[in-house]
PQR file of N, CA, C, O and H, with PARSE charges and radii, in Angstrom:
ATOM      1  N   UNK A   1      49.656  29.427  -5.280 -0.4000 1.5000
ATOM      2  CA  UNK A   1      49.561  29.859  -3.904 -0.0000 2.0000
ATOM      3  C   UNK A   1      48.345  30.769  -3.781  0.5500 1.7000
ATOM      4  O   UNK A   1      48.078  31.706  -4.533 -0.5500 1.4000
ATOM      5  N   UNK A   2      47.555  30.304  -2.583 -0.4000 1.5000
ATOM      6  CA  UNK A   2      45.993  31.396  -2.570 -0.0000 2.0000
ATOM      7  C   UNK A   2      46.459  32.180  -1.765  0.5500 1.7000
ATOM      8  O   UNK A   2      47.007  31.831  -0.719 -0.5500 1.4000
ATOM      9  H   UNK A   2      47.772  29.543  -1.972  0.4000 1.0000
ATOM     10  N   UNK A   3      46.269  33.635  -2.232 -0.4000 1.5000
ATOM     11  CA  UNK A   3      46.673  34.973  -1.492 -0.0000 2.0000
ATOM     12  C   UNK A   3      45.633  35.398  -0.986  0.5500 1.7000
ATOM     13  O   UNK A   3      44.743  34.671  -1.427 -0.5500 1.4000
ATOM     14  H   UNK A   3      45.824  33.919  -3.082  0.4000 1.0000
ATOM     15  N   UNK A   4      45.041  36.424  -0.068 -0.4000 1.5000
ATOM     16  CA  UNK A   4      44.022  37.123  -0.262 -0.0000 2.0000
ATOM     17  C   UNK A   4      44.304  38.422   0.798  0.5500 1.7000
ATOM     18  O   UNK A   4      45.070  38.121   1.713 -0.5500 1.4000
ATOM     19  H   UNK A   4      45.765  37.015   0.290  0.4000 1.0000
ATOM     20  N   UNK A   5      43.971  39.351   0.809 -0.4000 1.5000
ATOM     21  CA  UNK A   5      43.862  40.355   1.415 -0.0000 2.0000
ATOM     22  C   UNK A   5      42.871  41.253   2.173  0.5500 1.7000
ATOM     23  O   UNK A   5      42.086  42.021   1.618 -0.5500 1.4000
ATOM     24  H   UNK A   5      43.348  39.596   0.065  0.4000 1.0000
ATOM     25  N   UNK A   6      42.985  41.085   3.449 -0.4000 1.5000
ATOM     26  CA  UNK A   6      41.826  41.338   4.392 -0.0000 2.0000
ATOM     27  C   UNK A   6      42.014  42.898   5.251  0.5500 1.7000
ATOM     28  O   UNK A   6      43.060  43.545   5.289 -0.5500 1.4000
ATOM     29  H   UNK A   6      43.623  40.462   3.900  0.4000 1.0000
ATOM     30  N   UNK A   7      40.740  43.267   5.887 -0.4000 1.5000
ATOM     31  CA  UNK A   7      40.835  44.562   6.947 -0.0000 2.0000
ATOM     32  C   UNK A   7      40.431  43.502   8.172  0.5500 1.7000
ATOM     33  O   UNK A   7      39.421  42.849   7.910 -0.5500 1.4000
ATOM     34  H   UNK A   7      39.890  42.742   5.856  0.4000 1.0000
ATOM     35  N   UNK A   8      40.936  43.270   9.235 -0.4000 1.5000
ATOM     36  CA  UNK A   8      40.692  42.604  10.301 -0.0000 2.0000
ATOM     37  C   UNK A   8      39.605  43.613  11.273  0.5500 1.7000
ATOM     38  O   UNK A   8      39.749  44.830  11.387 -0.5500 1.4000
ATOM     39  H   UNK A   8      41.756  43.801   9.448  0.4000 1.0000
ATOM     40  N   UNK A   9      38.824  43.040  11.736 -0.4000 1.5000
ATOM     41  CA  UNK A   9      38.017  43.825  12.409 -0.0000 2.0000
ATOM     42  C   UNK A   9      38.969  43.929  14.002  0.5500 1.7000
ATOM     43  O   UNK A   9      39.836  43.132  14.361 -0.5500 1.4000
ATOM     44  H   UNK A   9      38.706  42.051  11.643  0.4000 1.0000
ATOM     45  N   UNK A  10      38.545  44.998  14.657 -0.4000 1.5000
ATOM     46  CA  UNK A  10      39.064  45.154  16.068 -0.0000 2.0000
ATOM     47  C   UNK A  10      39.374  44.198  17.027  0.5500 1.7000
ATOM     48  O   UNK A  10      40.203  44.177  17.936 -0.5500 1.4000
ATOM     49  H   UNK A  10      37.841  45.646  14.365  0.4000 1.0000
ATOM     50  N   UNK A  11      38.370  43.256  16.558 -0.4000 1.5000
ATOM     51  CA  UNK A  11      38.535  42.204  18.006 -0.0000 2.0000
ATOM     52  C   UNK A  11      39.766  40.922  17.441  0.5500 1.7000
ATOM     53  O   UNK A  11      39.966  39.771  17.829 -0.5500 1.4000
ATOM     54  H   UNK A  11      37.697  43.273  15.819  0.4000 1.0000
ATOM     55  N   UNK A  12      40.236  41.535  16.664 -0.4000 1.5000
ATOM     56  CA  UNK A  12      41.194  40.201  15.745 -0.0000 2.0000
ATOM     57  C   UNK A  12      42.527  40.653  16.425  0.5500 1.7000
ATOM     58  O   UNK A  12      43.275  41.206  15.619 -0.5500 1.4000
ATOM     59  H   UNK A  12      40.073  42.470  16.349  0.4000 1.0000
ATOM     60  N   UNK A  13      42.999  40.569  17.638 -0.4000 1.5000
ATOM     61  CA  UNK A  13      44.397  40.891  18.517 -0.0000 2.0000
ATOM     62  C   UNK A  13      45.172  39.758  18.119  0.5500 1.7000
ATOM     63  O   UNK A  13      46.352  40.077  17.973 -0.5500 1.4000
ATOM     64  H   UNK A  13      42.391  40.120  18.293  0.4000 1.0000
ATOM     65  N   UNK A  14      44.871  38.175  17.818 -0.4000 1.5000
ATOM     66  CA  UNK A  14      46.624  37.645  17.950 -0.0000 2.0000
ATOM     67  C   UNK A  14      45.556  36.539  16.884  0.5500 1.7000
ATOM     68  O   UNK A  14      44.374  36.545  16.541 -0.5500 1.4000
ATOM     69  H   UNK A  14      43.913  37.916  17.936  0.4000 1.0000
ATOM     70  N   UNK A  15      46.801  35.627  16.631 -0.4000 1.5000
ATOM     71  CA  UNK A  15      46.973  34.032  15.274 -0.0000 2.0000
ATOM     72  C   UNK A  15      45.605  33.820  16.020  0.5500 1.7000
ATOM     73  O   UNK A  15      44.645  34.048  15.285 -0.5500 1.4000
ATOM     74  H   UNK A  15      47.761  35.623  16.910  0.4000 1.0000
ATOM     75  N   UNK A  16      45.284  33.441  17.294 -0.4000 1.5000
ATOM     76  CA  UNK A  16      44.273  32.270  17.347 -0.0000 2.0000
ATOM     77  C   UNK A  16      42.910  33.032  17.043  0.5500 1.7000
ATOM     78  O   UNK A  16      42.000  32.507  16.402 -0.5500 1.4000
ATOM     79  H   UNK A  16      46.064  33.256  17.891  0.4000 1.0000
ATOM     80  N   UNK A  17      42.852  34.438  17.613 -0.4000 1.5000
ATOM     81  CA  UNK A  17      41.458  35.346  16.910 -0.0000 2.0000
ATOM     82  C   UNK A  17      41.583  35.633  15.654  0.5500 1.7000
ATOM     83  O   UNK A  17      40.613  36.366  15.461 -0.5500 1.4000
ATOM     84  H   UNK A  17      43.592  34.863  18.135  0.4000 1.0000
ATOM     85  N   UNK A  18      42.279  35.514  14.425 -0.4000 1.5000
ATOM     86  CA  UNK A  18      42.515  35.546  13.304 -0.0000 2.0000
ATOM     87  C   UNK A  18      41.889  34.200  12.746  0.5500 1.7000
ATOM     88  O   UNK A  18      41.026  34.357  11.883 -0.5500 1.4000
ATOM     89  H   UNK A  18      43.067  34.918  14.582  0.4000 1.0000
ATOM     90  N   UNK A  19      42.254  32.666  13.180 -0.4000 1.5000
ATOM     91  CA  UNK A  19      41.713  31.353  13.222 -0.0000 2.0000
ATOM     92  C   UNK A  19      40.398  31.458  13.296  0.5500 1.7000
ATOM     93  O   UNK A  19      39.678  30.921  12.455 -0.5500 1.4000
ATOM     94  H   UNK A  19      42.956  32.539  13.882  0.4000 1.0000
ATOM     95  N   UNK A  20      40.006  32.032  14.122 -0.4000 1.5000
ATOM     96  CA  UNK A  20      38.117  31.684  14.679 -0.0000 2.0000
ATOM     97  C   UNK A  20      37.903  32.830  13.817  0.5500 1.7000
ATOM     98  O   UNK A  20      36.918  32.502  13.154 -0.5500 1.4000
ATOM     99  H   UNK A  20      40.590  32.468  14.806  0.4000 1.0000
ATOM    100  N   UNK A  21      38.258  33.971  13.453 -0.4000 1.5000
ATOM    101  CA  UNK A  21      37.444  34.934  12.471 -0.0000 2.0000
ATOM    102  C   UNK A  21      37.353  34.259  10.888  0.5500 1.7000
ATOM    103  O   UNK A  21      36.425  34.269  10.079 -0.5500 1.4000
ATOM    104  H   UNK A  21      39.058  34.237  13.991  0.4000 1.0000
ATOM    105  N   UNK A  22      38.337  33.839  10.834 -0.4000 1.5000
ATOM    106  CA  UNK A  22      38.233  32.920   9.696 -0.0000 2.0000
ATOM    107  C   UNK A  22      37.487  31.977   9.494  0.5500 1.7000
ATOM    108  O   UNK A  22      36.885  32.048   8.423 -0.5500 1.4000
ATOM    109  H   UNK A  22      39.091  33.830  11.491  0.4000 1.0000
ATOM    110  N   UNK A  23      37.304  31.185  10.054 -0.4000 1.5000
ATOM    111  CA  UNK A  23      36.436  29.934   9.990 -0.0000 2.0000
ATOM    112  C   UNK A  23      34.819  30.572  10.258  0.5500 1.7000
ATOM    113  O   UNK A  23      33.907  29.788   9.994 -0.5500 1.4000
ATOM    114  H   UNK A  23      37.793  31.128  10.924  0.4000 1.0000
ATOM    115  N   UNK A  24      34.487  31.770  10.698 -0.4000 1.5000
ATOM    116  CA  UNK A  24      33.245  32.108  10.483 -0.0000 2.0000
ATOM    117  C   UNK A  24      33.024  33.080   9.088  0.5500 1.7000
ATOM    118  O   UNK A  24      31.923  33.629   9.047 -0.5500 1.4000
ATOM    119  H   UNK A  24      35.228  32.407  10.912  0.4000 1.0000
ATOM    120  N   UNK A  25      33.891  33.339   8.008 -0.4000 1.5000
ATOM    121  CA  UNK A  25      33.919  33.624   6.925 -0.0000 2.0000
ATOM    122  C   UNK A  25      33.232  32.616   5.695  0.5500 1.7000
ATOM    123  O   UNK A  25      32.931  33.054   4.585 -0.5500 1.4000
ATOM    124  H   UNK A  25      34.786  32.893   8.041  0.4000 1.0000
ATOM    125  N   UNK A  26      33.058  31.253   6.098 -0.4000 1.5000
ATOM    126  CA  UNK A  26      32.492  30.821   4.887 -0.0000 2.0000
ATOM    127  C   UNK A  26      32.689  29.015   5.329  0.5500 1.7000
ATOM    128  O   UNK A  26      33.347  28.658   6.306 -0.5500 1.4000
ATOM    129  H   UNK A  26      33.303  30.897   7.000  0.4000 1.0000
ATOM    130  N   UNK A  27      32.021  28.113   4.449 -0.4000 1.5000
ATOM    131  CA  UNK A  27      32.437  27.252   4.445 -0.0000 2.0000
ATOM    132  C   UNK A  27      33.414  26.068   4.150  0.5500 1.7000
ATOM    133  O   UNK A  27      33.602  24.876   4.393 -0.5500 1.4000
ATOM    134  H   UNK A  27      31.487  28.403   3.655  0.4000 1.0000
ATOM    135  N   UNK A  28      34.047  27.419   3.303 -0.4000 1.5000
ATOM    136  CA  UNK A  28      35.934  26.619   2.743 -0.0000 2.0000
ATOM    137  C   UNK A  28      36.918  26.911   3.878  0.5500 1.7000
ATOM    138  O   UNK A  28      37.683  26.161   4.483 -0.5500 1.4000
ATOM    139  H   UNK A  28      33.894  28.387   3.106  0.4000 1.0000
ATOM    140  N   UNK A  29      36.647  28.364   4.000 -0.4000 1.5000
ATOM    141  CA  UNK A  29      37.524  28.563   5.655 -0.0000 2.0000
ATOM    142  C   UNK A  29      37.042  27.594   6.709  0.5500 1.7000
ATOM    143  O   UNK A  29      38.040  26.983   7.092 -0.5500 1.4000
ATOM    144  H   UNK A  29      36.025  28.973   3.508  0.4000 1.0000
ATOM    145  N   UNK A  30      35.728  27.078   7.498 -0.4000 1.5000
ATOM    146  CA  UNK A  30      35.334  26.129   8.132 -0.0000 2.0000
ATOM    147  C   UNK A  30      35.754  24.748   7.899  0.5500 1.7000
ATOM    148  O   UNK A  30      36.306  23.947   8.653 -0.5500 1.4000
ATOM    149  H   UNK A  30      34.917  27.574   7.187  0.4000 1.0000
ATOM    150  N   UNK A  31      35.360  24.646   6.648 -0.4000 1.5000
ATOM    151  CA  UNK A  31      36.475  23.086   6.849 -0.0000 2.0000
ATOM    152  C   UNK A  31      38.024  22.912   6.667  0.5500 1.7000
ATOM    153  O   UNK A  31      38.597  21.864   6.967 -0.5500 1.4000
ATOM    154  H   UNK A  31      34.912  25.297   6.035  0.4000 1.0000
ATOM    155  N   UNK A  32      38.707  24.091   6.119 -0.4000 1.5000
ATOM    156  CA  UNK A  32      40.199  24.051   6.335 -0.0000 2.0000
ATOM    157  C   UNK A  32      40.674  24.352   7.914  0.5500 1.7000
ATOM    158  O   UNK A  32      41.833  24.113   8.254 -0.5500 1.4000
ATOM    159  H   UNK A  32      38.242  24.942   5.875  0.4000 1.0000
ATOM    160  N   UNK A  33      39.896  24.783   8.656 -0.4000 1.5000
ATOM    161  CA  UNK A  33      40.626  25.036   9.564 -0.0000 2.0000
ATOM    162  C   UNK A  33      39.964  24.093  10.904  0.5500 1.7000
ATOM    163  O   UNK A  33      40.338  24.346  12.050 -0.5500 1.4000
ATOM    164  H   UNK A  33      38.955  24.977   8.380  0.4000 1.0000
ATOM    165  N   UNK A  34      39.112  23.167  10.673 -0.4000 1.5000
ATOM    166  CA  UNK A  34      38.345  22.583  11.638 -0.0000 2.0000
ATOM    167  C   UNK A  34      39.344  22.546  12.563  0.5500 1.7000
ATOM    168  O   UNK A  34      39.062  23.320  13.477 -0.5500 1.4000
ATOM    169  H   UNK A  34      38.808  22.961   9.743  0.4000 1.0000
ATOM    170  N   UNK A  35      40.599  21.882  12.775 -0.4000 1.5000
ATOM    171  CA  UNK A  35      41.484  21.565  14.127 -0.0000 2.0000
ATOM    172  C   UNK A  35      42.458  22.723  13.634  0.5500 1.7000
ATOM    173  O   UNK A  35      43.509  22.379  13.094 -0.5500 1.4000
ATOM    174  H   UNK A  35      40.828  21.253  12.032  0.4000 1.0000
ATOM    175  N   UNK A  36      42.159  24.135  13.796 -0.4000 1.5000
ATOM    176  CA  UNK A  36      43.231  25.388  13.691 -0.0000 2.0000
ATOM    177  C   UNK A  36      44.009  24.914  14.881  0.5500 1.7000
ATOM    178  O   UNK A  36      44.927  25.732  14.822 -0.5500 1.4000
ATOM    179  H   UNK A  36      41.305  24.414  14.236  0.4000 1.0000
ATOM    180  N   UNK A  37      44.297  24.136  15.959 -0.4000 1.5000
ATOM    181  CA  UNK A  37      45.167  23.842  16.591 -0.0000 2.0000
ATOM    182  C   UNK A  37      46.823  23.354  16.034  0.5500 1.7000
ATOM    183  O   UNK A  37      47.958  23.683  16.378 -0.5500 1.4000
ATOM    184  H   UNK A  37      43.552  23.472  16.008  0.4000 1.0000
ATOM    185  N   UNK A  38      46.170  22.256  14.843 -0.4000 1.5000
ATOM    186  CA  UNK A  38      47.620  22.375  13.747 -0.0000 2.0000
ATOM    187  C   UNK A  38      47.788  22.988  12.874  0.5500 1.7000
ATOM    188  O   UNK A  38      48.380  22.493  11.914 -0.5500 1.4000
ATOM    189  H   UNK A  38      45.248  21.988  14.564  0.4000 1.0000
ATOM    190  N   UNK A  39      47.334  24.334  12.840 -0.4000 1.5000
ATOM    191  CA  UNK A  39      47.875  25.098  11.858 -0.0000 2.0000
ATOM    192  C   UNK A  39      48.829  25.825  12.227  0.5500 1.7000
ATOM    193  O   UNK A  39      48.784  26.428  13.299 -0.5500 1.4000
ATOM    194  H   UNK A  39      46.853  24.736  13.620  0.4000 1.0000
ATOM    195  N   UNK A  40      49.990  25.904  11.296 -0.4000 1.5000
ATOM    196  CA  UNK A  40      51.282  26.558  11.374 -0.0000 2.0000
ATOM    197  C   UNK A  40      50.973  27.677  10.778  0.5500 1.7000
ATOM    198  O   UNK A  40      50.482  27.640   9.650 -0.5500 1.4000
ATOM    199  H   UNK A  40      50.026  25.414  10.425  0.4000 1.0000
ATOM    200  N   UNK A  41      51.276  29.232  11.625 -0.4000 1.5000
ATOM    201  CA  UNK A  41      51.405  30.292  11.285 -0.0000 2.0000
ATOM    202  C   UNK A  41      52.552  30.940  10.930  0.5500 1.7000
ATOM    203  O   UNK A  41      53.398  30.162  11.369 -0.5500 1.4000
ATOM    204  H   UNK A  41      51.675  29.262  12.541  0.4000 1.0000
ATOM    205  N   UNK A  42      52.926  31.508  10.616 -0.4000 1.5000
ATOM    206  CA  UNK A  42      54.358  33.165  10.367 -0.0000 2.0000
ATOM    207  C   UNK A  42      53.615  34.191  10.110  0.5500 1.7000
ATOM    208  O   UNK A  42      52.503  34.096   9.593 -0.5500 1.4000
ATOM    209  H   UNK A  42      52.238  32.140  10.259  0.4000 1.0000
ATOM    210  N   UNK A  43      54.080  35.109  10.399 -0.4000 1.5000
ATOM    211  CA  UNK A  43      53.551  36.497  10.808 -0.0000 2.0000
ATOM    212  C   UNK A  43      54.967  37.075  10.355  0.5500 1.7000
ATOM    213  O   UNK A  43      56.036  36.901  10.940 -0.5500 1.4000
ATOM    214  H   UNK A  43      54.984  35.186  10.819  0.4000 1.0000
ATOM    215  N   UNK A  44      54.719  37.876   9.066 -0.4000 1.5000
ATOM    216  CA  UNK A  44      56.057  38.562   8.832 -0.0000 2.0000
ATOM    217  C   UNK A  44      57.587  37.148   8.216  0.5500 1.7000
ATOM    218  O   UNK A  44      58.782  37.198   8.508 -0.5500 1.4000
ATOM    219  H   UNK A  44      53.850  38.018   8.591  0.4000 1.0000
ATOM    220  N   UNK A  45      57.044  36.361   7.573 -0.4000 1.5000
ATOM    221  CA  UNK A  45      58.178  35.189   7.671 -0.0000 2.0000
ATOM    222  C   UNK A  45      58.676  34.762   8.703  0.5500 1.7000
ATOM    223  O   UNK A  45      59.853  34.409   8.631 -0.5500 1.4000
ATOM    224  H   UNK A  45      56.073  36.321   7.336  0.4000 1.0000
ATOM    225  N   UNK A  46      57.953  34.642  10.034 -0.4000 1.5000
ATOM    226  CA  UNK A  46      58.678  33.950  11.174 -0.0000 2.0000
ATOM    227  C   UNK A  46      57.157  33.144  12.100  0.5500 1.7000
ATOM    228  O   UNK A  46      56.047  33.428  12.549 -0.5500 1.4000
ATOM    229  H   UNK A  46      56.997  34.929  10.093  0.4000 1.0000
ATOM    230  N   UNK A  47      58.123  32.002  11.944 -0.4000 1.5000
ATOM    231  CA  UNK A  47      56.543  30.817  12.699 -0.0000 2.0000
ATOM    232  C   UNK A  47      56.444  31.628  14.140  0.5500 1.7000
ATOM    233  O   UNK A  47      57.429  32.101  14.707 -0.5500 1.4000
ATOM    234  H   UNK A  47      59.025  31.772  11.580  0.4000 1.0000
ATOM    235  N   UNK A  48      55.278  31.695  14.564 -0.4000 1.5000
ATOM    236  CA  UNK A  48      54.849  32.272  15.825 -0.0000 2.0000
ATOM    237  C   UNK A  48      53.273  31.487  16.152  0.5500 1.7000
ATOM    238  O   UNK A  48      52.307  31.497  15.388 -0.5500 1.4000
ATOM    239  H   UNK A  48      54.478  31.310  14.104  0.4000 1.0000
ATOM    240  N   UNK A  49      53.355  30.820  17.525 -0.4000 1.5000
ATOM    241  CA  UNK A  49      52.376  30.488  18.472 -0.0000 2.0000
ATOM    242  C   UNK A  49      51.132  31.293  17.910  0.5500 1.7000
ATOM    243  O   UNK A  49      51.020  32.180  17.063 -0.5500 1.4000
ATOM    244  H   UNK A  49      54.140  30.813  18.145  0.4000 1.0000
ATOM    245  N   UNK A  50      50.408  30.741  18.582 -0.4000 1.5000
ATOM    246  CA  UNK A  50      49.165  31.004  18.056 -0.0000 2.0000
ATOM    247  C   UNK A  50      48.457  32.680  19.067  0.5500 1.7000
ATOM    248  O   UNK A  50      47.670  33.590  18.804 -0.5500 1.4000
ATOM    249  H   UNK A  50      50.500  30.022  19.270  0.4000 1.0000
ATOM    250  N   UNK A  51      49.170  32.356  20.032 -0.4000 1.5000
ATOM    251  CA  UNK A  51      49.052  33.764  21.001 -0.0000 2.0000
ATOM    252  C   UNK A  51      49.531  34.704  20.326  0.5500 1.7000
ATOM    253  O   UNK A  51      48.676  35.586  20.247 -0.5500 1.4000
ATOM    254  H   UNK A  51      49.809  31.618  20.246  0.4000 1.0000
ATOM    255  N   UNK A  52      50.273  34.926  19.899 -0.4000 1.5000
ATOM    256  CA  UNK A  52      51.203  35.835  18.858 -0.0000 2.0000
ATOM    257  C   UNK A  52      50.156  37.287  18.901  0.5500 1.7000
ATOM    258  O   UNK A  52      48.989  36.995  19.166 -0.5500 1.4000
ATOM    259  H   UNK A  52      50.968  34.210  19.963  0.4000 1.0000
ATOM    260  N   UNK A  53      50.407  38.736  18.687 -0.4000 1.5000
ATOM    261  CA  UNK A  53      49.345  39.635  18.398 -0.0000 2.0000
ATOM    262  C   UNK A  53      49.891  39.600  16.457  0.5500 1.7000
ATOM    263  O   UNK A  53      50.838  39.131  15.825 -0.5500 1.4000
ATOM    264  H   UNK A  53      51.355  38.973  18.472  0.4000 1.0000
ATOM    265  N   UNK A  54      48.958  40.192  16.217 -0.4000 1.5000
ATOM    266  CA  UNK A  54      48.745  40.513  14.730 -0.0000 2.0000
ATOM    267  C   UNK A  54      48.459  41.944  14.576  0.5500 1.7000
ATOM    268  O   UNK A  54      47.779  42.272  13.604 -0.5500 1.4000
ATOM    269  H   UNK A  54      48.189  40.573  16.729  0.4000 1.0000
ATOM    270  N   UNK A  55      48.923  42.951  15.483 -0.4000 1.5000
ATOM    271  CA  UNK A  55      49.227  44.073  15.140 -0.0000 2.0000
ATOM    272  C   UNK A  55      50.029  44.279  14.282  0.5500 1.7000
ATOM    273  O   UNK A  55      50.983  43.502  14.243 -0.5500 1.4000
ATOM    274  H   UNK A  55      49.475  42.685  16.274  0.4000 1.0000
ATOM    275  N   UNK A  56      49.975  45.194  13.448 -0.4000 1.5000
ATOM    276  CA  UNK A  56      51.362  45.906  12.452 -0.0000 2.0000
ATOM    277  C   UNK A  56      51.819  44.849  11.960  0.5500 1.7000
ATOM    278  O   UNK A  56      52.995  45.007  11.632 -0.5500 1.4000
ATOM    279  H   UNK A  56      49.200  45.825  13.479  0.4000 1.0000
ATOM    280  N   UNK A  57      51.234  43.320  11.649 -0.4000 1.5000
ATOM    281  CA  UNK A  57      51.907  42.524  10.642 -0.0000 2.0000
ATOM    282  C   UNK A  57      51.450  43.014   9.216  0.5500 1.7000
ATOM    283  O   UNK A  57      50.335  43.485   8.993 -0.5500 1.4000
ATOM    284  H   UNK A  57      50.279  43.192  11.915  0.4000 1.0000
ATOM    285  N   UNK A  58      52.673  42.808   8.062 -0.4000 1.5000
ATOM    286  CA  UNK A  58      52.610  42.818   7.293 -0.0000 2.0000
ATOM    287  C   UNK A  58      51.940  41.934   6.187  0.5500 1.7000
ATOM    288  O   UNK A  58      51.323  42.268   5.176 -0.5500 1.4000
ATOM    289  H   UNK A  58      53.579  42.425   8.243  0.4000 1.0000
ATOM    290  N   UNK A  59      52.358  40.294   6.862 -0.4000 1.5000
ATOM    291  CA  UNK A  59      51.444  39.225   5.793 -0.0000 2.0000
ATOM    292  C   UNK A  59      51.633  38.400   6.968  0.5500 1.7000
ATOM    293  O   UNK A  59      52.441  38.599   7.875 -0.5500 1.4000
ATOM    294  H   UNK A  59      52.859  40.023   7.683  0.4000 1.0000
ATOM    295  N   UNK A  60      50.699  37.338   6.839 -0.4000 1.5000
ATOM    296  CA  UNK A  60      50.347  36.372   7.839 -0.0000 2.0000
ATOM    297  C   UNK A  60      49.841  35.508   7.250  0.5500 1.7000
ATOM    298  O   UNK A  60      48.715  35.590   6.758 -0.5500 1.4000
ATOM    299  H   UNK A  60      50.043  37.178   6.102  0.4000 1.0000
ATOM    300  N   UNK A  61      51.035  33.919   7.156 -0.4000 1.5000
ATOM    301  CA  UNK A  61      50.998  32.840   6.085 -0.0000 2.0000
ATOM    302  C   UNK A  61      50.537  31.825   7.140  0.5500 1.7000
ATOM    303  O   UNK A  61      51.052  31.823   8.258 -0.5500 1.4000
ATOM    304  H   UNK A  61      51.949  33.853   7.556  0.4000 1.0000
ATOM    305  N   UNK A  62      49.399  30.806   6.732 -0.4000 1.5000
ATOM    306  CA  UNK A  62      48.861  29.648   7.261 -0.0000 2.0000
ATOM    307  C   UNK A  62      49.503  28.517   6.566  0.5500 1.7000
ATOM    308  O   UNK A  62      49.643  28.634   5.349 -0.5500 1.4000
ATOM    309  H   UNK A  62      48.980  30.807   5.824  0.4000 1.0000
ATOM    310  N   UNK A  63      49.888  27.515   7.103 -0.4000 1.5000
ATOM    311  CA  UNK A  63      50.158  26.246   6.642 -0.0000 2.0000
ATOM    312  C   UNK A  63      49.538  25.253   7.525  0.5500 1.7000
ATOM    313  O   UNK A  63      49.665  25.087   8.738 -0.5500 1.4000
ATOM    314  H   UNK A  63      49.775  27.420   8.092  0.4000 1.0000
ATOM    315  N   UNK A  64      48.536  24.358   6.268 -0.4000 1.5000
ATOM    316  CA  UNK A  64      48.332  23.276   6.855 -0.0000 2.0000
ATOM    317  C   UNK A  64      49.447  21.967   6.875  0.5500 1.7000
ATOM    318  O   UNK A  64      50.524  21.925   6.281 -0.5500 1.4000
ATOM    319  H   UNK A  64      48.433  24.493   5.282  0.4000 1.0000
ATOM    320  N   UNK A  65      48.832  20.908   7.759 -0.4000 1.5000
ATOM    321  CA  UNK A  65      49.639  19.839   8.581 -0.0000 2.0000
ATOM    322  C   UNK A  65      50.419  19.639   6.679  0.5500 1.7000
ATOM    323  O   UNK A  65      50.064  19.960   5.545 -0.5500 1.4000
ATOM    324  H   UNK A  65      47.957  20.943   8.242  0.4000 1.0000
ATOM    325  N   UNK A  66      51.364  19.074   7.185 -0.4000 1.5000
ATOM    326  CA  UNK A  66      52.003  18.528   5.656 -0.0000 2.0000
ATOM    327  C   UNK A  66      52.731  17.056   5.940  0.5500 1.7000
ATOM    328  O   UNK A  66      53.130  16.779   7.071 -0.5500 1.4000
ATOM    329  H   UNK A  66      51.652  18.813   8.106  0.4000 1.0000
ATOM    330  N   UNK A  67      52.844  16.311   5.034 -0.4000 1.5000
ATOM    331  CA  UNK A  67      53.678  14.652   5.430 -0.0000 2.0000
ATOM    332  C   UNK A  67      54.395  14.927   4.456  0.5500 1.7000
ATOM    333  O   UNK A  67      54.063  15.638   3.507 -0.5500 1.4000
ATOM    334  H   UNK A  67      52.520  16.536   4.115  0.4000 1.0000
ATOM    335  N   UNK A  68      55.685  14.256   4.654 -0.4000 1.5000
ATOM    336  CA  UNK A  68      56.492  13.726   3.435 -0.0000 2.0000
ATOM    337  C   UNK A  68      58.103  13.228   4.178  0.5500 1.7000
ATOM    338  O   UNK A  68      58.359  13.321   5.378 -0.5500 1.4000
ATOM    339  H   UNK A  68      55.955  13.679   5.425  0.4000 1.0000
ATOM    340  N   UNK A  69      58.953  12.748   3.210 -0.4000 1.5000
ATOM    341  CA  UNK A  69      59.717  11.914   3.258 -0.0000 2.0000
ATOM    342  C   UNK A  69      61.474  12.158   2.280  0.5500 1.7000
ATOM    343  O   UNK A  69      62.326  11.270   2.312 -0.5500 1.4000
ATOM    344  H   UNK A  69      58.745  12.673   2.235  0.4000 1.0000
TER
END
């Protein structure tokens, strides 16, 4: 599991400004998140919309799309 641990700059208020700050971090963040529209967030172990704020969260887990059977 890739962990990493960040200081969010000010303008990072909710999941979807967390998404776009990310993807201007590098080019592994840019292509994992090209359609951040399907990415599944939790904030604190609980899935939350992408509006969500990211104040006072503790950890904030991304999951990409997944298939299976």
């Amino acid at each position: 599991m890739a962990e990493e641990e960040v200081e969010l700059p000010a303008g990072v208020t909710t999941v979807e400004d967390l998404l776009h700050w990310l993807k201007g971090r590098g080019e592994t963040y840019d292509m994992a998140l090209q359609a951040p529209e399907i990415i599944r967030v939790a904030i604190d172990h609980e899935h939350v919309d992408h509006s969500e704020p990211v104040a006072g969260a503790r950890e904030i887990a991304l999951f990409p799309p997944m298939t299976g059977g």
